[in-house]
Backbone and ligand atoms as CSV (ligand in chain L), in Angstrom:
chain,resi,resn,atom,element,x,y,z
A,1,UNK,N,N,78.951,-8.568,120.191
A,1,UNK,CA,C,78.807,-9.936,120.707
A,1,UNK,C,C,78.048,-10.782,119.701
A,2,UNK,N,N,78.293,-12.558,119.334
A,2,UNK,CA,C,78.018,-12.788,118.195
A,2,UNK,C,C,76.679,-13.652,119.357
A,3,UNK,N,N,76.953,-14.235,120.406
A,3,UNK,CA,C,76.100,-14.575,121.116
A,3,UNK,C,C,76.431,-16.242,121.300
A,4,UNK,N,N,77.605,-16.544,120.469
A,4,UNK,CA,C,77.987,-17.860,121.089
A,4,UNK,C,C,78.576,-17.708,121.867
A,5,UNK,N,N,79.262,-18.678,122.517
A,5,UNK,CA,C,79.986,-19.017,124.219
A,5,UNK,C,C,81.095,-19.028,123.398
A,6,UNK,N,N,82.156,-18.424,123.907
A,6,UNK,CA,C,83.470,-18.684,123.495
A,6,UNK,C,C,84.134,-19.615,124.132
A,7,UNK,N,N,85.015,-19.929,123.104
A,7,UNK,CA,C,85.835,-21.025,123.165
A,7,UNK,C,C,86.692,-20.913,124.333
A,8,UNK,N,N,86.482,-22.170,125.166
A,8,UNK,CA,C,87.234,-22.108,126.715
A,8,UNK,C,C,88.355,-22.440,126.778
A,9,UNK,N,N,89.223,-21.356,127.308
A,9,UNK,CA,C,90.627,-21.433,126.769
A,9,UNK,C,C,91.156,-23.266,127.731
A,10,UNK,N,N,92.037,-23.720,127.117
A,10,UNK,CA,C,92.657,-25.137,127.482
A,10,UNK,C,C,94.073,-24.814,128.619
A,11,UNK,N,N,93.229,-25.412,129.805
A,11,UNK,CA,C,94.193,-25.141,130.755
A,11,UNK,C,C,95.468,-26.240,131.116
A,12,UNK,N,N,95.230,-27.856,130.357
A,12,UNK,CA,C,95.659,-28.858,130.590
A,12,UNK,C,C,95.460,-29.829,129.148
A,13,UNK,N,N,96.417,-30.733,129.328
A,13,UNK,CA,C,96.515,-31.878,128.589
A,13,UNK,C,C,96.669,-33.177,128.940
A,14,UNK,N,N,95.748,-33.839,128.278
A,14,UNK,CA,C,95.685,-35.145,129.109
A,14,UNK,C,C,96.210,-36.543,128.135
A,15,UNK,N,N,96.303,-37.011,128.518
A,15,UNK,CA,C,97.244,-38.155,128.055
A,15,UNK,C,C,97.097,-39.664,128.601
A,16,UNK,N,N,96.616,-40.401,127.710
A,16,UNK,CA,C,96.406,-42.111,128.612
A,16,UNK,C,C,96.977,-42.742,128.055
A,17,UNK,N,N,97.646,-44.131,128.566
A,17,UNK,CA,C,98.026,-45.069,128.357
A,17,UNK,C,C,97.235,-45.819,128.557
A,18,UNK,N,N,96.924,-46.243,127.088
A,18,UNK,CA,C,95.780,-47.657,126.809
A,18,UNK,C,C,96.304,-48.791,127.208
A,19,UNK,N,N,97.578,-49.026,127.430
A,19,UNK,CA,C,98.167,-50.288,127.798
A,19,UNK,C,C,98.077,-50.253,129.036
A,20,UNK,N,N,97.874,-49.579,129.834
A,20,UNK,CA,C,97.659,-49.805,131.205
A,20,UNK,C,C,96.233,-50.117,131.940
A,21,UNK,N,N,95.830,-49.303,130.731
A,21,UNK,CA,C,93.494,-49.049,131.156
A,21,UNK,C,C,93.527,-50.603,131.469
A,22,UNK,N,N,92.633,-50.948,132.621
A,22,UNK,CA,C,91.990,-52.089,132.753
A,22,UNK,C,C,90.316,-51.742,132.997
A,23,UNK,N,N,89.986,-51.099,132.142
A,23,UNK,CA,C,88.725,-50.804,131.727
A,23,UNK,C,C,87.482,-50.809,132.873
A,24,UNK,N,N,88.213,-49.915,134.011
A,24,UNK,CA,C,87.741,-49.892,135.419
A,24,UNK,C,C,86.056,-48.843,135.423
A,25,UNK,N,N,86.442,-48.127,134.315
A,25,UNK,CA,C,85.236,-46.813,134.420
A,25,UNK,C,C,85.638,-45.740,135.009
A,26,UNK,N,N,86.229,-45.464,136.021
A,26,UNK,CA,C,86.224,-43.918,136.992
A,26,UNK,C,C,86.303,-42.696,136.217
A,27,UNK,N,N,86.718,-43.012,135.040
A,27,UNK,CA,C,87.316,-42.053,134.311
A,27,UNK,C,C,86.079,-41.211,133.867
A,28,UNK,N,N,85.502,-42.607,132.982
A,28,UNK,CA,C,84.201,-41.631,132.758
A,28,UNK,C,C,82.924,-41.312,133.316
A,29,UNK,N,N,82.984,-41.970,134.239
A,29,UNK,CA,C,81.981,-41.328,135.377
A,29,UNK,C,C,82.358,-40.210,136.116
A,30,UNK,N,N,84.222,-39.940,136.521
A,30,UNK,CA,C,84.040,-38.557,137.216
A,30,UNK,C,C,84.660,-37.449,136.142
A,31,UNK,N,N,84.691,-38.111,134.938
A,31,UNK,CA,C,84.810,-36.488,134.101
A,31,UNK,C,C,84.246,-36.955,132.319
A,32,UNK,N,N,82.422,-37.310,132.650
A,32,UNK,CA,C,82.361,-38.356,131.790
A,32,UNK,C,C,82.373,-36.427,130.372
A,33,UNK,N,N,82.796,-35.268,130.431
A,33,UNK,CA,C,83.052,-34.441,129.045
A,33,UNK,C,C,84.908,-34.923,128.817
A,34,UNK,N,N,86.041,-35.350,129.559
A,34,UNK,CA,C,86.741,-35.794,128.914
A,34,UNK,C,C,86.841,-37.284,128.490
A,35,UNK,N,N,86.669,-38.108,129.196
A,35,UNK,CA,C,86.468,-39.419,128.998
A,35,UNK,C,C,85.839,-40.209,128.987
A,36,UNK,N,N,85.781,-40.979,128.033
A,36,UNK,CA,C,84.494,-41.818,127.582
A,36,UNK,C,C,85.470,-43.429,127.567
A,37,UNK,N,N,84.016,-44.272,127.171
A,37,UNK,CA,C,84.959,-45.823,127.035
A,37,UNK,C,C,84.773,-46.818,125.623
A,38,UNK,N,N,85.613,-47.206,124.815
A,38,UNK,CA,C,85.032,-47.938,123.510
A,38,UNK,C,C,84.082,-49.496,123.830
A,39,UNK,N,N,83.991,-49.909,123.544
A,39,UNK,CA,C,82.912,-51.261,123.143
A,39,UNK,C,C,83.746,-52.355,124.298
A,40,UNK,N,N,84.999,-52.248,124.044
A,40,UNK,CA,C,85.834,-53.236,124.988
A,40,UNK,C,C,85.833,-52.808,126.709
A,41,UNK,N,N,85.567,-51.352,127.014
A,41,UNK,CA,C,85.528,-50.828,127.857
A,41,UNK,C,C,87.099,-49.859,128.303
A,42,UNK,N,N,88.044,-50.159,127.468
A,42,UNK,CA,C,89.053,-48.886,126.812
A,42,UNK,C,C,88.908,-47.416,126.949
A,43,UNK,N,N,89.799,-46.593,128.024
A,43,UNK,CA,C,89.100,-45.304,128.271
A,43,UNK,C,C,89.684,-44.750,126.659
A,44,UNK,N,N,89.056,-43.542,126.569
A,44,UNK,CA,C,89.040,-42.903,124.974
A,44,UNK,C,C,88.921,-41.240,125.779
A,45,UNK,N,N,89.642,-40.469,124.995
A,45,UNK,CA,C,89.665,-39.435,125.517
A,45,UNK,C,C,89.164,-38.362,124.428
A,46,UNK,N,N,87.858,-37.762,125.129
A,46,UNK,CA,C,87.265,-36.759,124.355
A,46,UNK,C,C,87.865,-35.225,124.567
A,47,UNK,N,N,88.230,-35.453,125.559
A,47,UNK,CA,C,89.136,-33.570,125.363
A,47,UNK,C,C,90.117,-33.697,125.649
A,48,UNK,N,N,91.152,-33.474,124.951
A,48,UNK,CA,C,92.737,-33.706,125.134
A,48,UNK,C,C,93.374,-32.692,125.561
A,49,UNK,N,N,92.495,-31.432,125.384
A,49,UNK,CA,C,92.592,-29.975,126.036
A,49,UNK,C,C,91.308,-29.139,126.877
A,50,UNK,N,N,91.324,-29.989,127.708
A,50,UNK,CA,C,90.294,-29.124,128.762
A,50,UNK,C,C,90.320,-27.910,129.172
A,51,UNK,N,N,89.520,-27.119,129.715
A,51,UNK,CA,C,89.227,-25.923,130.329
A,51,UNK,C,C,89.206,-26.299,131.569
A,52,UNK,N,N,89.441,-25.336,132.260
A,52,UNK,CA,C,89.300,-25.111,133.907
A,52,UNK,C,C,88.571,-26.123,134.666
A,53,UNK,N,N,87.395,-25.695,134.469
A,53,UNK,CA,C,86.342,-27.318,135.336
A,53,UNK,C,C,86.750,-28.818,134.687
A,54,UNK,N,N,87.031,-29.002,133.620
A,54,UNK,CA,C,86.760,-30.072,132.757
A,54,UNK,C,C,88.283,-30.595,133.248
A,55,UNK,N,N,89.378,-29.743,133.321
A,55,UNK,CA,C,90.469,-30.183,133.932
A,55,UNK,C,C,90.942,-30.786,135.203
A,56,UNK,N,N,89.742,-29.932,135.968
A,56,UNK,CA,C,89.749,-30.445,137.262
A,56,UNK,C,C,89.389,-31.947,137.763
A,57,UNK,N,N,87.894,-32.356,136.669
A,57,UNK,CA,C,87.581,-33.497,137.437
A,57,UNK,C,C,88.697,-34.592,136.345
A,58,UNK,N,N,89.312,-33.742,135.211
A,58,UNK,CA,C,90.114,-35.272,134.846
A,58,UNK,C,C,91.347,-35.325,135.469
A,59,UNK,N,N,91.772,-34.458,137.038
A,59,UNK,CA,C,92.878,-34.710,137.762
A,59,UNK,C,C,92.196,-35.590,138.351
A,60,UNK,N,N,91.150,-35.141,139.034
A,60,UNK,CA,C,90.199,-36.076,139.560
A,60,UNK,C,C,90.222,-38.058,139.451
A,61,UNK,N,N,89.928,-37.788,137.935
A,61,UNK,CA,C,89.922,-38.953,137.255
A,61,UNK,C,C,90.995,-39.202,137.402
A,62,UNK,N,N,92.034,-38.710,137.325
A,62,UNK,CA,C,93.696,-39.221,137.427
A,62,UNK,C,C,93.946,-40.025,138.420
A,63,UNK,N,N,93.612,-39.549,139.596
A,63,UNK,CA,C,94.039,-39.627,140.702
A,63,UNK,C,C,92.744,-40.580,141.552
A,64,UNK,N,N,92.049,-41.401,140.780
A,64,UNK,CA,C,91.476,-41.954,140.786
A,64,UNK,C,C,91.808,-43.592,140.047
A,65,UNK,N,N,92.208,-43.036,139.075
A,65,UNK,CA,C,92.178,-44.374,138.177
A,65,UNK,C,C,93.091,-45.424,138.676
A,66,UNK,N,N,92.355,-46.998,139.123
A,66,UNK,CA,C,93.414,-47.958,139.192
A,66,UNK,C,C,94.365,-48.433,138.755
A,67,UNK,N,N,94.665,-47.725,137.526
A,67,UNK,CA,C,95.796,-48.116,136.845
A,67,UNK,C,C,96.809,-47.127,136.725
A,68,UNK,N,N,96.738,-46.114,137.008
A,68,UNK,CA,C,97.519,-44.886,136.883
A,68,UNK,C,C,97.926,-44.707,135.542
A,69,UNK,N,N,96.963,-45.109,134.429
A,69,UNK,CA,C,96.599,-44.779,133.367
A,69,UNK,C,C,96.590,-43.137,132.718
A,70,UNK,N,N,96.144,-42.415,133.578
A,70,UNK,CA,C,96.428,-40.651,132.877
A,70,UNK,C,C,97.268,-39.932,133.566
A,71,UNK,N,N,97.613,-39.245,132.399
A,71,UNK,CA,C,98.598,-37.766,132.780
A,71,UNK,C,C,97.745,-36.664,132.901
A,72,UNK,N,N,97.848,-35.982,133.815
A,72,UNK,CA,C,97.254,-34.412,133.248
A,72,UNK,C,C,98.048,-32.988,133.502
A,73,UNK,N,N,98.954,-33.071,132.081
A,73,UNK,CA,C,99.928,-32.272,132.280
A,73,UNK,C,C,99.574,-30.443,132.281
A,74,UNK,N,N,100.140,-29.423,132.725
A,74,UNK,CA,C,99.994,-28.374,132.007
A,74,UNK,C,C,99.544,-28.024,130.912
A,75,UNK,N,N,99.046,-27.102,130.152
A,75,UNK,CA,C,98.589,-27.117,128.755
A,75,UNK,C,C,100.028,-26.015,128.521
A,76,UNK,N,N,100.232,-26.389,126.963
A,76,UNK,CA,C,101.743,-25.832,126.555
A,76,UNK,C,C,101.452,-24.377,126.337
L,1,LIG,S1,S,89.848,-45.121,135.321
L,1,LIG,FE1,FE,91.841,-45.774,134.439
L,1,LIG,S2,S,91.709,-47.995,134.233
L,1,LIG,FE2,FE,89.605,-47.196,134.514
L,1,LIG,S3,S,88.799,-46.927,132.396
L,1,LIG,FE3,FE,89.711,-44.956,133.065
L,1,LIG,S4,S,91.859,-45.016,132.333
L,1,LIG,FE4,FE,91.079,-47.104,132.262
């Protein structure tokens, strides 16, 4: 054992359409390790391949967002 945390395998892929973001927030408040927001308030996506928990709250976020702005597909 080297004593780091291994790398969490990617259960999902997520996907936004910036043309749709109306720079509401939900995103990154309920999964603020995948999504974050730029200067304009533009969601920006920090894990494009989540793990298990991290996947969950960006269905979360999905299914949240007023714009129906994300995908969160299977991971390939
Ligand atoms: S919740 Fe949707 S509309 Fe709001 S910032 Fe995130 S992607 Fe954009």
């Amino acid at each position: 054992m080297s004593g780091e945390h291994p790398r969490e395998q990617p259960v999902a892929r997520v996907e936004v359409d910036t043309s749709r973001c109306v720079s509401s927030g939900q995103c990154a408040v309920t999964a603020p390790l995948v999504f974050d927001q730029d200067e304009a308030g533009q969601v920006v996506v920090l894990a494009a391949e989540p793990g298990a928990r991290a996947a969950e709250l960006a269905r979360q976020a999905a299914a949240m967002c007023p714009a129906s702005a994300i995908r969160v597909h299977p991971a390939r």
